[in-house]
C-alpha positions as CSV (number, residue, x, y, z in Angstrom):
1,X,0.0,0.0,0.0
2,X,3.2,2.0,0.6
3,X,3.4,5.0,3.4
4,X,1.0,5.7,6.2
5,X,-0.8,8.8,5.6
6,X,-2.4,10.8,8.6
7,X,-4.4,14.3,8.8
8,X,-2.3,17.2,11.0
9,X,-4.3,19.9,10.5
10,X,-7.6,21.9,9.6
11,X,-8.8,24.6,7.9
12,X,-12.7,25.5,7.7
13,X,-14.5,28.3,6.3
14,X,-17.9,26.9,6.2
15,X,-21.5,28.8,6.5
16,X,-22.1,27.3,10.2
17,X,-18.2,28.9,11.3
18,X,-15.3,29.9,9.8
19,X,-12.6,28.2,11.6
20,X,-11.8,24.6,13.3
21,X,-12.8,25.6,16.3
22,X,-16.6,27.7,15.2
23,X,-17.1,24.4,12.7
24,X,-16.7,21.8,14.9
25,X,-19.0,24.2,17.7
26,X,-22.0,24.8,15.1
27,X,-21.9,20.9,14.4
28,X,-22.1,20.0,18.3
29,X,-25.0,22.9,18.4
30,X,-27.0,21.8,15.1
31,X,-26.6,25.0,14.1
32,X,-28.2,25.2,10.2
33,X,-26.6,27.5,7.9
34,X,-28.7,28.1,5.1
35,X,-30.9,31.3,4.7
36,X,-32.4,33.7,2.4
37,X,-29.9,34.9,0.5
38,X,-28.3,38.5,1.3
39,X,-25.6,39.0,-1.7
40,X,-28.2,39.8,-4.1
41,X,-31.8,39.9,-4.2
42,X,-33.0,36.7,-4.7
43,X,-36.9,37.3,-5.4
44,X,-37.2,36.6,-9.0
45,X,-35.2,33.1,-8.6
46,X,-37.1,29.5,-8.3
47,X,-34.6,28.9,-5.2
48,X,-34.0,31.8,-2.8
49,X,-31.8,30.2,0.0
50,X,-28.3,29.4,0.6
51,X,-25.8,28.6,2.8
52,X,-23.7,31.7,2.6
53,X,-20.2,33.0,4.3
54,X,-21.6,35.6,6.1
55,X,-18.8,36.4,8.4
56,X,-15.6,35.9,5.8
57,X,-13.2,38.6,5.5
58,X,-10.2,38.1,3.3
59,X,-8.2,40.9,4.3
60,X,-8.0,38.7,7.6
61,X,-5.4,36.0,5.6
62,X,-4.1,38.3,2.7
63,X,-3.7,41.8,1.7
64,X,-6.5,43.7,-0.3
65,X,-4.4,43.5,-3.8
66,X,-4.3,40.0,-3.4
67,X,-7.7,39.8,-2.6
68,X,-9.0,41.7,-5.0
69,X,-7.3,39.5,-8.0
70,X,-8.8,36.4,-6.4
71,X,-12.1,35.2,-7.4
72,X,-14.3,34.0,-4.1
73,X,-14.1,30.7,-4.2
74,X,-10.0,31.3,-4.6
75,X,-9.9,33.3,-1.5
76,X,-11.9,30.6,0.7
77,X,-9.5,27.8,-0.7
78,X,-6.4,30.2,0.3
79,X,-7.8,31.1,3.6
80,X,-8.9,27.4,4.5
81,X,-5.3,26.5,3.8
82,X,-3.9,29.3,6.1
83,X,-5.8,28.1,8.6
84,X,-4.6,24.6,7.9
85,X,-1.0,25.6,8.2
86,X,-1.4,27.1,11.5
87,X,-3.6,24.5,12.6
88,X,-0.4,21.7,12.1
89,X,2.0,24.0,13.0
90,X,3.7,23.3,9.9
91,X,6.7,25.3,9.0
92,X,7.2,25.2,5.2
93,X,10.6,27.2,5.8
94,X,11.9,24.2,7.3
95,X,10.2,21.8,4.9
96,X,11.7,21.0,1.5
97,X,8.9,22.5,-0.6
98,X,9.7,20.3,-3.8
99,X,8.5,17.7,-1.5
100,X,5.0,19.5,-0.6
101,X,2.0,19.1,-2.7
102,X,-0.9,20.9,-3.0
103,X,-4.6,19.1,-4.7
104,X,-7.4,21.7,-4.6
105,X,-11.0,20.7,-5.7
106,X,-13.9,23.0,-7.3
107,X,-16.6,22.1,-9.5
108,X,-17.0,25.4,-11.4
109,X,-14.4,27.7,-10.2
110,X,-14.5,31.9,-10.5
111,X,-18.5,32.0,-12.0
112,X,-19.0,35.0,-10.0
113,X,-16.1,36.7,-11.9
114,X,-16.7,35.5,-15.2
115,X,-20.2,36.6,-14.9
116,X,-19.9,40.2,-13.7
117,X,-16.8,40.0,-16.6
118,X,-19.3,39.0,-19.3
119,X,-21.4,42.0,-18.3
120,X,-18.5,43.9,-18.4
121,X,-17.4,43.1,-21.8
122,X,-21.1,43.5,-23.0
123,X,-21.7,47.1,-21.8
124,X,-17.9,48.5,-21.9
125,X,-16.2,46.6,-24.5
126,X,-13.3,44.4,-24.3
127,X,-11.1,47.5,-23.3
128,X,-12.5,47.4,-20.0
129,X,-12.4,43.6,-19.3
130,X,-10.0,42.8,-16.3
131,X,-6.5,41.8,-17.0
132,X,-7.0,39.6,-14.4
133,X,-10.2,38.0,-15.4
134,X,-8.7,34.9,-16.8
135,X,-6.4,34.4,-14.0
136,X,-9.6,34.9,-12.0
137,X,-11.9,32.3,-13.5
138,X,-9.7,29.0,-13.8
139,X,-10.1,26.2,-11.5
140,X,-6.0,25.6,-11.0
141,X,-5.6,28.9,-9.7
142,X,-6.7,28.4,-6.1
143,X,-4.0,25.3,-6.1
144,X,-1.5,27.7,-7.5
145,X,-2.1,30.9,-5.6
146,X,-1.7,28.5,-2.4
147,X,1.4,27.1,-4.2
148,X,2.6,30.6,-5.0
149,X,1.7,32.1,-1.2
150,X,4.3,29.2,0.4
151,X,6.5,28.5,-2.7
152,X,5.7,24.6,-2.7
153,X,6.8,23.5,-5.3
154,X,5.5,19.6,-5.6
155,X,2.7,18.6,-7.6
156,X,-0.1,21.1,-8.1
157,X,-3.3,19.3,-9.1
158,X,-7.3,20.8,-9.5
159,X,-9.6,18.2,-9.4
160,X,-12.9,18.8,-11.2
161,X,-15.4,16.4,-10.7
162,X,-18.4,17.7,-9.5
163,X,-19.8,17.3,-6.1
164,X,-16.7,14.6,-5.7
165,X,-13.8,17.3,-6.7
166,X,-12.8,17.7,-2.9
167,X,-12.8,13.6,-1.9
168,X,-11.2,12.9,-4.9
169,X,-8.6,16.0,-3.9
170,X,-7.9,14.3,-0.7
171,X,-7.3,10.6,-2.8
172,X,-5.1,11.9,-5.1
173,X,-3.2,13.7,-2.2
174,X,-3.4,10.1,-0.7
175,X,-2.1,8.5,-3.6
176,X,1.2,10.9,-3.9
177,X,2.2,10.4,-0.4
178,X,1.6,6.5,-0.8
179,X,3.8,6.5,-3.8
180,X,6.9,8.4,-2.2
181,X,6.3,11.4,-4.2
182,X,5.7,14.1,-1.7
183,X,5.8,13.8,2.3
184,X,2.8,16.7,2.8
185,X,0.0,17.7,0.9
186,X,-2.5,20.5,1.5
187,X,-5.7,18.7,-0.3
188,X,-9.2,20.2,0.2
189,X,-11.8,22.0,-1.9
190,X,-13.3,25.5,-2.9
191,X,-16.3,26.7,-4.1
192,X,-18.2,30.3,-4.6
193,X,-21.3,29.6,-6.4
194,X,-23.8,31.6,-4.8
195,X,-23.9,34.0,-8.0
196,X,-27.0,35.1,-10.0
197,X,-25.9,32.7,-13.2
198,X,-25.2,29.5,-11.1
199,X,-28.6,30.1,-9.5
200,X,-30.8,30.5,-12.4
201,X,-29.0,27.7,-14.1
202,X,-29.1,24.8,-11.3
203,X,-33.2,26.3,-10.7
204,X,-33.8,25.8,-14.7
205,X,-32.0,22.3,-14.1
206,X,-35.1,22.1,-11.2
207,X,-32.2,20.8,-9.2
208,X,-32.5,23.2,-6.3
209,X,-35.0,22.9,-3.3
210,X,-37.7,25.5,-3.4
211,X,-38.9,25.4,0.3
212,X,-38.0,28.9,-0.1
213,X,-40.7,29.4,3.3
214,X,-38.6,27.1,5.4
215,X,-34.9,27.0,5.0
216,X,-33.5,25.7,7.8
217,X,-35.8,22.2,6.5
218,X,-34.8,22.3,2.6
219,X,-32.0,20.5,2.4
220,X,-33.1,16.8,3.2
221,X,-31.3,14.7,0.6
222,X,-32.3,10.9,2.3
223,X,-35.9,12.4,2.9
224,X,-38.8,10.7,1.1
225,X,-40.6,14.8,0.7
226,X,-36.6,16.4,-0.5
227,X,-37.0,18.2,-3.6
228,X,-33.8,19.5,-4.9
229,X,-30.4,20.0,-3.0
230,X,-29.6,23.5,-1.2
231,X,-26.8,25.6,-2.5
232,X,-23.8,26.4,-0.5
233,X,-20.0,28.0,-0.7
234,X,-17.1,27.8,1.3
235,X,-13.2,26.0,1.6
236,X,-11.9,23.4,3.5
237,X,-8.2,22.4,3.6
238,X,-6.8,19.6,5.6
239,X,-2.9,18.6,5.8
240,X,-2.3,14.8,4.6
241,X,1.2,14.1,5.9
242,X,3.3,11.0,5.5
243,X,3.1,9.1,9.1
244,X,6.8,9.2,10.1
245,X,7.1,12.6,8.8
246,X,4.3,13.7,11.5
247,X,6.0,12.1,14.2
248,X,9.2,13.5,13.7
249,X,8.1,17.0,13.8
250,X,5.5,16.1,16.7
251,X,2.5,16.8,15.1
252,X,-0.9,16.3,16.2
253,X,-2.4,13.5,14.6
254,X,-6.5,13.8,14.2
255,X,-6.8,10.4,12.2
256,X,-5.7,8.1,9.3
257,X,-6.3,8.4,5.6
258,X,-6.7,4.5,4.7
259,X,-7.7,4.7,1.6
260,X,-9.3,6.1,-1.6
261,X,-11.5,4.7,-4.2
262,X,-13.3,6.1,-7.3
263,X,-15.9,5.0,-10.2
264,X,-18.1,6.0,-12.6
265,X,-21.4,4.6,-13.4
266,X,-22.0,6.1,-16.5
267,X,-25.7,6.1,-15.9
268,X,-26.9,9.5,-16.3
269,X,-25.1,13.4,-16.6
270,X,-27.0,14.2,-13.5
271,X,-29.1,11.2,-11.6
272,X,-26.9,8.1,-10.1
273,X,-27.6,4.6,-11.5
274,X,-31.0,3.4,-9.6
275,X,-28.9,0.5,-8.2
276,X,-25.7,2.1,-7.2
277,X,-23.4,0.5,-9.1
278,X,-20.9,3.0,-9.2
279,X,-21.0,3.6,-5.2
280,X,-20.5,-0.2,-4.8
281,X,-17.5,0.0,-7.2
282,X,-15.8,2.9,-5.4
283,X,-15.8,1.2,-1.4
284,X,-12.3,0.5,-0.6
């Protein structure tokens, strides 16, 4: 199977808490963090509820011209994987950085950029599109601009696979510490979607949950009454660090990655195969 691989730290920026420590609290509590949605007004949407960062600010992890040439979702995956750091009180001075990976997920990336560019570009002309806005949009750059921030300079993988893209970050992070390629990864996921395209395009898909009079009771997927899943955003970065490498720098160990498995069913673009053929396939 080859080396050990353990989890030494956490990062959380999540709509019940941003932080370990406010996560792990609004679990305990039951907190529920989906509501109306504030960023924009929702009223002429099917699905008017989200589970929104309400209580994120960037400038608290970088600087405002960083910030501002980060899409959301690549400023959540950044911040989660500060958090992370500090949480395993890894020093990447100290580490050899060519042996330090980094495997971020996101299903769709900077949407809320390449919307408000679009508009933009329709009402301005191309002369006024961001120099950035590329940059912006693409799904590798929340990997990268973590890569950049600590100069790691290991493998540097997006996954994009949907609702899967931040498991299957954390098994291919798995997979390069079992195969002697790095001794740390920072794997995790990002995602921003809660934008006025991605909305009206998931409601046209009647995917989303329009129990826009109850929020706190929408999102029920194993409910015989569900009707759609609830939208959400946030980042969450965990450190996946080879087992003896933990010990030698004392770290504390919160559990064991054993192992990863992945299939396709091929059934459908959207619904699972009624039998769960794919599922079965994946279990280690």
């Amino acid at each position: 199977m080859g080396s050990r691989v353990v989890i030494t730290g956490i990062g959380a920026l999540t709509p019940i808490g941003i932080g370990k420590e406010a996560y792990f609290a609004g679990l305990e509590a039951g907190q529920n963090g989906i509501s109306r949605i504030t960023r924009f007004d929702p009223e002429p949407f099917t699905s008017q509820m989200a589970g929104e960062l309400k209580d994120f600010n960037p400038h608290d992890y970088m600087d405002r011209k960083d910030a501002r040439r980060m899409d959301r979702f690549c400023q959540y995956a950044v911040a989660a994987a500060h958090q992370a750091v500090d949480d395993g009180g890894l020093q990447l001075d100290r580490e050899d950085c060519e042996r330090v990976g980094v495997v971020i997920g996101t299903g769709i990336g900077g949407i809320e950029t390449l919307a408000d560019q679009v508009l933009v570009l329709d009402k301005k002309g191309p002369g006024r599109v961001s120099p950035f806005f590329i940059p912006m949009i693409i799904a590798n750059m929340a990997a990268g601009q973590i890569s950049i921030r600590y100069g790691l300079k290991g493998p540097s993988l997006t996954t994009v696979s949907a609702c899967a893209s931040s498991a299957d970050a954390l098994g291919q992070g798995l997979r390069m510490i079992q195969r002697g390629e790095v001794e740390l990864v920072l794997a995790g996921g990002a995602e921003a979607p809660i934008a006025t395209s991605a909305l009206a395009g998931f409601g046209s898909m009647k995917a989303l949950s329009v129990k826009n009079d109850d929020p706190a009771r929408a999102c029920r997927p194993f409910d015989r009454q569900r009707d759609g899943f609830v939208m959400g955003e946030g980042g969450g970065v965990v450190i996946l660090e080879e087992l003896e490498h933990a010990r030698a720098r004392g770290s504390h160990i919160y559990g064991e990655l054993i192992g990863y498995g992945a299939s396709l069913d091929a059934y459908h673009i959207t619904a699972p195969a009624p039998e769960g053929e794919g599922d079965r396939k994946s279990v280690v």
